[in-house]
KOLGU-4560 file (N, C-alpha, C; in nm, 3 decimals, padded with zeros to 5 digits):
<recs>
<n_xx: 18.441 n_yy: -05.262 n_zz: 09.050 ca_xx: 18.356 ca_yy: -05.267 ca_zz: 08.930 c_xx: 18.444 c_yy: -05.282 c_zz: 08.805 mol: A seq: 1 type: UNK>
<n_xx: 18.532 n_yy: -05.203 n_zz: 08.802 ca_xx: 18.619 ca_yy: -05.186 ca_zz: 08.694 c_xx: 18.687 c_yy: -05.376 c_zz: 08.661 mol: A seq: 2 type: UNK>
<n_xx: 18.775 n_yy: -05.387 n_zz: 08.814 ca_xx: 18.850 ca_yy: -05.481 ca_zz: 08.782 c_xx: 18.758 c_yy: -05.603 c_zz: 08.791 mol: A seq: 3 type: UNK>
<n_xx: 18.646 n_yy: -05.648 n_zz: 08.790 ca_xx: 18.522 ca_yy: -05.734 ca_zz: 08.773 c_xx: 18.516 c_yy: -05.699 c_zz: 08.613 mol: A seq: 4 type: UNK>
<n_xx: 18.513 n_yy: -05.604 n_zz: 08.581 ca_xx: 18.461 ca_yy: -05.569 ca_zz: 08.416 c_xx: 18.612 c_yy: -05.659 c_zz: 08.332 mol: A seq: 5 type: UNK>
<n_xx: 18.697 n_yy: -05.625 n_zz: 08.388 ca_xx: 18.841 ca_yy: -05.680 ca_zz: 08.355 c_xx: 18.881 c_yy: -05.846 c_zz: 08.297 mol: A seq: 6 type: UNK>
<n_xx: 18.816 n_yy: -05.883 n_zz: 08.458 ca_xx: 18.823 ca_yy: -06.005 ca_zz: 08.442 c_xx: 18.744 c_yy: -06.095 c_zz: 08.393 mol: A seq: 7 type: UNK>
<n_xx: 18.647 n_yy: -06.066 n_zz: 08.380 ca_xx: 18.481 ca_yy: -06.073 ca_zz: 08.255 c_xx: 18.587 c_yy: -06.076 c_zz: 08.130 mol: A seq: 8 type: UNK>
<n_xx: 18.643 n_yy: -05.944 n_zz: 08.073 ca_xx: 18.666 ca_yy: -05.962 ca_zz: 07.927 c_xx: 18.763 c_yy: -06.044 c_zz: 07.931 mol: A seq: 9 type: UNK>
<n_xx: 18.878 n_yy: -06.057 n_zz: 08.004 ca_xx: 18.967 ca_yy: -06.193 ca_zz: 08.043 c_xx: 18.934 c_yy: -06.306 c_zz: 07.983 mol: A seq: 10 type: UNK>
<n_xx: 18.803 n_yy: -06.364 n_zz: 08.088 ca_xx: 18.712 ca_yy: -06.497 ca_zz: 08.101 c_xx: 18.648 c_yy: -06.471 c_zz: 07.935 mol: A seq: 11 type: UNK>
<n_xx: 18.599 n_yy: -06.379 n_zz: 07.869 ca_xx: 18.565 ca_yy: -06.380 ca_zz: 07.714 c_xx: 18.663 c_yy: -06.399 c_zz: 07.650 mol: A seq: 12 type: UNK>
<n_xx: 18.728 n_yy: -06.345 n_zz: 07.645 ca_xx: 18.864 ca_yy: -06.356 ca_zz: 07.569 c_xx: 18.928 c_yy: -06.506 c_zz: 07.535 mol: A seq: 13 type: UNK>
<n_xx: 18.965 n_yy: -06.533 n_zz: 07.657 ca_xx: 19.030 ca_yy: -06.674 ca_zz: 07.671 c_xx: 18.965 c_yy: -06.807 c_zz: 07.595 mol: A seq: 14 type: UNK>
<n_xx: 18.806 n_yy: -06.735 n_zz: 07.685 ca_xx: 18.722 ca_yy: -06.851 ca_zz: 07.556 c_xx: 18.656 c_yy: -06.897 c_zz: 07.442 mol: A seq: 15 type: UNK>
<n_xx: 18.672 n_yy: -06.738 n_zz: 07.403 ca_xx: 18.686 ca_yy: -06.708 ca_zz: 07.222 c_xx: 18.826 c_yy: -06.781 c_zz: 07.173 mol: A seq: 16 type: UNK>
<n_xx: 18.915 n_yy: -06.761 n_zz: 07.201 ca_xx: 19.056 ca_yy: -06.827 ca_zz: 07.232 c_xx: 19.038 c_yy: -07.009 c_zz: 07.173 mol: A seq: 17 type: UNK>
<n_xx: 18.989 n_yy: -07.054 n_zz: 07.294 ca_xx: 18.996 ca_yy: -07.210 ca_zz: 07.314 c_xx: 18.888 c_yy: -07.267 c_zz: 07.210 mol: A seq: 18 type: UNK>
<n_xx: 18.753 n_yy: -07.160 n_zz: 07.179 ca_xx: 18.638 ca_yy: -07.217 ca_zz: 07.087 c_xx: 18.714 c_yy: -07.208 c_zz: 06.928 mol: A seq: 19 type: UNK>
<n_xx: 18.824 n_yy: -07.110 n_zz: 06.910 ca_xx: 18.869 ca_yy: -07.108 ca_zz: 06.762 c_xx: 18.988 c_yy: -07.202 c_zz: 06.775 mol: A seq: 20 type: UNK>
<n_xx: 19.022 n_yy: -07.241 n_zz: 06.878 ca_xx: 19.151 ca_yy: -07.348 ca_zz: 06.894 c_xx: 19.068 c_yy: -07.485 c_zz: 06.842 mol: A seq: 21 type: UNK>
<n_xx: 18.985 n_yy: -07.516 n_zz: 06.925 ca_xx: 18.879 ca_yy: -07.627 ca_zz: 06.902 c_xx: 18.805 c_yy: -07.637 c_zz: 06.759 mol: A seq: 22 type: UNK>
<n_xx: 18.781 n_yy: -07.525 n_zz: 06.714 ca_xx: 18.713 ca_yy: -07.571 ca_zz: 06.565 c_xx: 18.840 c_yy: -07.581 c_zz: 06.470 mol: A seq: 23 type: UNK>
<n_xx: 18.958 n_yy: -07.495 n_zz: 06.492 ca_xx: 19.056 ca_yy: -07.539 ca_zz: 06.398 c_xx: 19.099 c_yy: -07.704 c_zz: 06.407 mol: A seq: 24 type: UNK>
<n_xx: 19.109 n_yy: -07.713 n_zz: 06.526 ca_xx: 19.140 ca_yy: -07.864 ca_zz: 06.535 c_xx: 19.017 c_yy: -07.970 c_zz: 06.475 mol: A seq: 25 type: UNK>
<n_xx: 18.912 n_yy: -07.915 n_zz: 06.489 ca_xx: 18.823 ca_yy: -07.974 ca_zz: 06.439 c_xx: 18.809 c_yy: -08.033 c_zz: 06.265 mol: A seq: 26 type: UNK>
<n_xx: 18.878 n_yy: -07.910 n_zz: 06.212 ca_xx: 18.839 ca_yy: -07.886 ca_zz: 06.089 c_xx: 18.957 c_yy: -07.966 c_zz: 06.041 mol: A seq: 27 type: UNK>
<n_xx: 19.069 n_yy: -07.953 n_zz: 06.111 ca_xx: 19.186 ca_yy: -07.991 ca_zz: 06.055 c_xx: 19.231 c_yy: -08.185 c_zz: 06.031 mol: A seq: 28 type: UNK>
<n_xx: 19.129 n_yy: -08.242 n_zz: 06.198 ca_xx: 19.090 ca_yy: -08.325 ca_zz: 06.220 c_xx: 19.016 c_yy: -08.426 c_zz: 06.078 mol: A seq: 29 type: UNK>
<n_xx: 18.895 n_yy: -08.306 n_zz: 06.040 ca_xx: 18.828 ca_yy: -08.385 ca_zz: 05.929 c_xx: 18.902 c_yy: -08.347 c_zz: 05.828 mol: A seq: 30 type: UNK>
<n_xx: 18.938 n_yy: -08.292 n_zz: 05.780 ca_xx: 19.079 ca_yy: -08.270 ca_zz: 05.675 c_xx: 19.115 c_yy: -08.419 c_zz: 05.637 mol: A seq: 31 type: UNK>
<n_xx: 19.227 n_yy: -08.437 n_zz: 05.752 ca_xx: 19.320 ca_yy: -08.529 ca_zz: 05.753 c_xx: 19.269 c_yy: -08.628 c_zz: 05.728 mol: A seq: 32 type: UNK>
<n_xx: 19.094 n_yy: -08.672 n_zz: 05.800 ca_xx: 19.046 ca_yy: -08.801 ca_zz: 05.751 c_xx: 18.994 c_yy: -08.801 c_zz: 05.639 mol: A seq: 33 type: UNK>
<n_xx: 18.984 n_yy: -08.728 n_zz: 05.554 ca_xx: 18.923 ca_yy: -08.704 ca_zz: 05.442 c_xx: 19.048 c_yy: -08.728 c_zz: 05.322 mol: A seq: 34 type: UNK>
<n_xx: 19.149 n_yy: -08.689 n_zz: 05.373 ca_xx: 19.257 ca_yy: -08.721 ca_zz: 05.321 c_xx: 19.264 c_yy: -08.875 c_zz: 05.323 mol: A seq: 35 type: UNK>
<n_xx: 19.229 n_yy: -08.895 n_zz: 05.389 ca_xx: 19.323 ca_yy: -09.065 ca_zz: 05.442 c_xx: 19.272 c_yy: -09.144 c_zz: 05.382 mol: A seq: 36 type: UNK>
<n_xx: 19.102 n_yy: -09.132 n_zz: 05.392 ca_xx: 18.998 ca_yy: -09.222 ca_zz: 05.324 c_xx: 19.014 c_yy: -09.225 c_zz: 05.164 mol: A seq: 37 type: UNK>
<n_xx: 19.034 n_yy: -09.060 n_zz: 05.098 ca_xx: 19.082 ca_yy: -09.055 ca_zz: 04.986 c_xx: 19.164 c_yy: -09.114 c_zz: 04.937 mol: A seq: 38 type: UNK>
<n_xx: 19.230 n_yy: -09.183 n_zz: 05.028 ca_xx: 19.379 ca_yy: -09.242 ca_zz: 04.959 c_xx: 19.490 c_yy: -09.163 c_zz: 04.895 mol: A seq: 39 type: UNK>
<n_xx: 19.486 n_yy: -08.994 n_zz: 04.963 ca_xx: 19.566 ca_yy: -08.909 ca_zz: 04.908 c_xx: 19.523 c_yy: -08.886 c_zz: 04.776 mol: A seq: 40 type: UNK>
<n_xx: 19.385 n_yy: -08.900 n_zz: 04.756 ca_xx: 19.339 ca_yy: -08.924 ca_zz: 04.575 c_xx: 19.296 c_yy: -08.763 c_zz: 04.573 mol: A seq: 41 type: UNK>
<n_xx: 19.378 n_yy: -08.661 n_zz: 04.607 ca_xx: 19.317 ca_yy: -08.529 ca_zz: 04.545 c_xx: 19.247 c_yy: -08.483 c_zz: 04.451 mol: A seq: 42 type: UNK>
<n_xx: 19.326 n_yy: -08.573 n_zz: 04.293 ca_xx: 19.329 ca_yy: -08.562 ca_zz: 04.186 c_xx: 19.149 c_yy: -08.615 c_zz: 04.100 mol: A seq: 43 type: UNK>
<n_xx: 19.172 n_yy: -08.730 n_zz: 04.227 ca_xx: 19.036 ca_yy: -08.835 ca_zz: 04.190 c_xx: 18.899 c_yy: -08.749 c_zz: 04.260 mol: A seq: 44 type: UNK>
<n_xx: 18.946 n_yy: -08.655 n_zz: 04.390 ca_xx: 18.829 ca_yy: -08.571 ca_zz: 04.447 c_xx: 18.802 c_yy: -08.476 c_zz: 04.317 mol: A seq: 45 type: UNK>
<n_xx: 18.885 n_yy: -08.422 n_zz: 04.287 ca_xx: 18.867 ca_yy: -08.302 ca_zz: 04.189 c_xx: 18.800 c_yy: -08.345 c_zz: 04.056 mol: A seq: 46 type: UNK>
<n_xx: 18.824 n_yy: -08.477 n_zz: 03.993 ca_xx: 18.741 ca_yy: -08.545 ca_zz: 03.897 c_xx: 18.614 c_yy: -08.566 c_zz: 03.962 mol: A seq: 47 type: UNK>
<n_xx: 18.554 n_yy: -08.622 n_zz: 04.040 ca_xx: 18.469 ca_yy: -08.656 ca_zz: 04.082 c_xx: 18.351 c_yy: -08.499 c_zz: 04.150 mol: A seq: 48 type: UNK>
<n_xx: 18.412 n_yy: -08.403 n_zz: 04.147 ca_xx: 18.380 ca_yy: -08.266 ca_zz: 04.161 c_xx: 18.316 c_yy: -08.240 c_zz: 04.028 mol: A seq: 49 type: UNK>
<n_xx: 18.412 n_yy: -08.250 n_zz: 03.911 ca_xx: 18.415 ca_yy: -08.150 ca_zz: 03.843 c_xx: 18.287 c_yy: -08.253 c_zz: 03.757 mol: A seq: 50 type: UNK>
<n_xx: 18.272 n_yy: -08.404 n_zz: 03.715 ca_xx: 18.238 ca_yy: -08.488 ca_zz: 03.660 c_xx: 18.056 c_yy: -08.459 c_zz: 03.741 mol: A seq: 51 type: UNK>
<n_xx: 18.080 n_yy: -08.484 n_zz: 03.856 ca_xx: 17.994 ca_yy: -08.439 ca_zz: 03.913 c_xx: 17.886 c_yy: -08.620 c_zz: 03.921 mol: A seq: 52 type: UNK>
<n_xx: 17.792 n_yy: -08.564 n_zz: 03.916 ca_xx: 17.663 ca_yy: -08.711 ca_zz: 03.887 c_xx: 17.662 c_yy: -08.756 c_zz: 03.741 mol: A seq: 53 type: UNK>
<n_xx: 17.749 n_yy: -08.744 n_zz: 03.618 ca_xx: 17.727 ca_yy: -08.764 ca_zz: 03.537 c_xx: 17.773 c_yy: -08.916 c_zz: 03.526 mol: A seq: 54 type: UNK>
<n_xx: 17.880 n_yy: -08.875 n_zz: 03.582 ca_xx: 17.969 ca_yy: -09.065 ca_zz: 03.627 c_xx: 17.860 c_yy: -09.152 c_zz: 03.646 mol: A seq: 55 type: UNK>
<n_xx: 17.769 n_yy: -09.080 n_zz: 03.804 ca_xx: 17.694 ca_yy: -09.208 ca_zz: 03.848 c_xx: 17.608 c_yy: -09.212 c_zz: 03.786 mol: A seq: 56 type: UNK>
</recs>
């Protein structure tokens, strides 16, 4: 019973593990393309933030 209870929190563990491995990659994933599409334009996201709909 015990070592069944064991290997249960194991099997949780591991795949709490792989689901925060997977969304970091995820996140980091859209990052980078967000970057890329930007053209490295940080400067131009942050205008376009701060400017807001008034531009368009």
């Amino acid at each position: 019973m015990l070592l069944r209870d064991l290997l249960l929190g194991r099997l949780v563990l591991r795949l709490l593990l792989l689901g925060v491995r997977l969304l970091g990659l995820l996140l980091w994933s859209v990052l980078t393309w967000v970057v890329l599409r930007g053209g490295l334009g940080l400067g131009r996201l942050r205008c376009v933030l701060l400017s807001g709909p008034v531009v368009r």
